[in-house]
N, C-alpha and C positions, 0 to 999 in steps of 0.2 A: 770327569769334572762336569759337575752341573751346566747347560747354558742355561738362555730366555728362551721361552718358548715363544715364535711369533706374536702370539698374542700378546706377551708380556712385553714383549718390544716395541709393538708399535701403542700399547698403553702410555707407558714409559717416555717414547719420544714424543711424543702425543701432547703429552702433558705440560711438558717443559715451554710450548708455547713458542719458538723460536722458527722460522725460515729464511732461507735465503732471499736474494734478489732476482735471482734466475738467469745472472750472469754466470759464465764461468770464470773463475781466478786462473790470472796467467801471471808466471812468475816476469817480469819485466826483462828483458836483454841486458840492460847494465846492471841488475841486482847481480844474471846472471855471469858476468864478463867480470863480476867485484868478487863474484864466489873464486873464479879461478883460480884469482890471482893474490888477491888481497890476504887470505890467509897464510899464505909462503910465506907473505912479507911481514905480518904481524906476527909470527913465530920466530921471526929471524932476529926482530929486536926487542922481544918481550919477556918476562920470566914467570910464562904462562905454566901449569902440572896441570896434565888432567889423569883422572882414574875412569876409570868404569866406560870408558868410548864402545866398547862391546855389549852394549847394553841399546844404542841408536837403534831405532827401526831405519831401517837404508831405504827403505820401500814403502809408499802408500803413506794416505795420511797420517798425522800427526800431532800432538799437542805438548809443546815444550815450557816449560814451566819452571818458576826457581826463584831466587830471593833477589831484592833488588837493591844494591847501594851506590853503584855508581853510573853514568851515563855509558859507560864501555861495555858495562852488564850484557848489552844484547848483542853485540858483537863478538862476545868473547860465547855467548851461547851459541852462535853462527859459526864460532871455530870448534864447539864440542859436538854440535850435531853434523858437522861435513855435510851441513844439506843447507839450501835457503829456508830462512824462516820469515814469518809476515808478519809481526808483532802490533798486537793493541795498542796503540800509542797516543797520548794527552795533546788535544789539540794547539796545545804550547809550542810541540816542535814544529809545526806545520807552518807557522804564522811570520815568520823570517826567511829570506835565502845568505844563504845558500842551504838553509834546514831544510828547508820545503821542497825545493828541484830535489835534494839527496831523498828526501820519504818517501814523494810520490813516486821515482821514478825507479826506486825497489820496492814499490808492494806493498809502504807500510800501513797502515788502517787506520785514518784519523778516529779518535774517538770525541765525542763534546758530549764533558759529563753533563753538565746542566740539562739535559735532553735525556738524561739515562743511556747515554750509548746506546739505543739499540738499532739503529741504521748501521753502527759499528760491527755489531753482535752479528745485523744478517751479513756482514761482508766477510765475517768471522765463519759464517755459515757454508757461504760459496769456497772459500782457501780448503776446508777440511772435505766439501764436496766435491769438490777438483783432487783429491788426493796430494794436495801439499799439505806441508806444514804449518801449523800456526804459534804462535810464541806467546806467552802472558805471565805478568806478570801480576799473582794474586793480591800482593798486598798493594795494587790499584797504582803505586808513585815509589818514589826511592825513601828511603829510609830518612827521617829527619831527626833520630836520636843522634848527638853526640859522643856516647858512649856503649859499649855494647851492654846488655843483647839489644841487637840491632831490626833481629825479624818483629816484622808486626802481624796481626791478623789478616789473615787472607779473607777476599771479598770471594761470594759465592758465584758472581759467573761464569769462574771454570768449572764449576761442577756443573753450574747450567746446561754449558755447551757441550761438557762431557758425557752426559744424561743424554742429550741429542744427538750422537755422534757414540752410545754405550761399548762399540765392540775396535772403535779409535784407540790406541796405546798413549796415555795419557804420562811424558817421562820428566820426573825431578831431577833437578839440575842444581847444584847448593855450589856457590860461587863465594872465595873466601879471602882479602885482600885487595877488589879493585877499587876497595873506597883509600886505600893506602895509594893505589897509582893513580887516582884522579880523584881529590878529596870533594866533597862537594863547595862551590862557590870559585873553585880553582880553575885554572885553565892551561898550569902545568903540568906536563905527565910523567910521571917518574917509571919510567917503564922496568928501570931494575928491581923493580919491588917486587916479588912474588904473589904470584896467584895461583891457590890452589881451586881445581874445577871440581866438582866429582859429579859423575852421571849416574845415576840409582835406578833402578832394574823397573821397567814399563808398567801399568796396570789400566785397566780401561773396568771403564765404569760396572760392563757387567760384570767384570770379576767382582771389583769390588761391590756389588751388593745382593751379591749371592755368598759372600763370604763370611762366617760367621763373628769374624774381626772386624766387617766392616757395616755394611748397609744390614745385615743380617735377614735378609729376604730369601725369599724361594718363590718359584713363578705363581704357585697359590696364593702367599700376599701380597704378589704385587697385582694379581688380578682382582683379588679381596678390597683391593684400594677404589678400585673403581664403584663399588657400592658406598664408599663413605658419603657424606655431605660435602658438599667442596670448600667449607671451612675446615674439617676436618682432612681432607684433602689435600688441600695446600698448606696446611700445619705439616701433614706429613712427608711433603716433599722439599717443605723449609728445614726442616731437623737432617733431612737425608743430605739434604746440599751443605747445609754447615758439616755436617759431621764429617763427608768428605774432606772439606777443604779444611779444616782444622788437621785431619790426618794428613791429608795432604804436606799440610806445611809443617808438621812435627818429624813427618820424614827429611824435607831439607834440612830441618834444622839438626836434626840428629844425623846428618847425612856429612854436616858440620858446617851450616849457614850460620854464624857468628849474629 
């Protein structure tokens, strides 16, 4: 199998324009002390299925990813990966307690759109450069259709960060039912409702755009890219990121994201 050649790698990351903060991300003690326990217990009185748990990277970073309908979404993605995750999170949860003490004090990554996220992006930078995991959710907020299909278009900063992070296993995650156990505007939770999870098989970026299904590249055009104009440039790394994250989210949704 084809890789990047150096060269083409650090082109690649190069481009994407993204750093950390030059902090390292530490997974917090009580995210850690909620991993241990909290799942026993949210299995014991949920009517959680998952498929595909063989599929988790167990080891090294990570980028977990998947549809988003209800507020349980990222909890119930922290029971299919067996690992803590950090999630991009709308500065909505941050601004009340007992929201705020639960965010900060597991990891979670305020984001404030208005600003573009990108103090968010670099703290997004530091979690996958520390070899934890990071959590997002592409279509940016929860579903506000009433009716299914419920997936919407995914925003392209996962492909950004994945582009920065190319040989990262980037895992879909399509999540089917938790808008039935906590509908939105509700605040009671009907936990006998079923939820189907399915975890769908890893790909990192340079797979995908050495693959002819996907970014359809080889390390000649992507070194070929560096002689364009950088109108012509950043046209071509706008098409590469949408094209990702549109496959991207055509896999959840065939994966069975309602």
């Amino acid at each position: 199998m084809e890789r990047l050649s150096e060269a083409s790698l650090k082109f690649l990351t190069s481009s994407v324009n993204l750093e950390g903060t030059g902090k390292k991300f530490r997974t917090p003690v009580l995210f850690k002390f909620c991993e241990a326990y909290v799942p026993t217990l949210m299995r014991s009185f949920t009517n959680i299925h998952f498929k595909g748990l063989e599929n988790v990277p167990m080891k090294g970073a990570a980028i977990f990813s998947g549809n988003h309908l209800s507020n349980l979404d990222p909890f119930i993605k922290i029971l299919a990966s067996q690992r803590p995750i950090h999630f991009l999170a709308k500065e909505g949860h941050f601004q009340k307690q007992p929201n705020r003490f639960i965010m900060k004090n597991t990891g979670q990554i305020e984001t404030f759109r208005k600003s573009g996220g990108k103090d968010a992006l670099s703290r997004a930078y530091d979690v996958l450069d520390s070899g934890l995991c990071l959590g997002i959710f592409p279509e940016g907020t929860r579903s506000r259709k009433e009716s299914p299909p419920y997936l919407q278009n995914g925003k392209t900063g996962i492909a950004r960060i994945a582009a920065r992070f190319p040989k990262t296993p980037v895992v879909p995650i399509s999540i089917n039912g938790s808008r039935e156990v906590m509908p939105p505007g509700k605040t009671m939770l009907r936990f006998w409702k079923r939820v189907d999870v399915r975890v769908g098989k890893p790909i990192t970026f340079e797979e995908w755009i050495l693959n002819e299904n996907g970014g359809n590249m080889n390390n000649e055009d992507i070194i070929g890219a560096q002689n364009l104009g950088e109108e012509k440039r950043d046209e071509l790394f706008r098409k590469l990121y949408r094209n990702f994250t549109n496959q991207l989210m055509e896999t959840i949704r065939i994966m069975g994201a309602p």
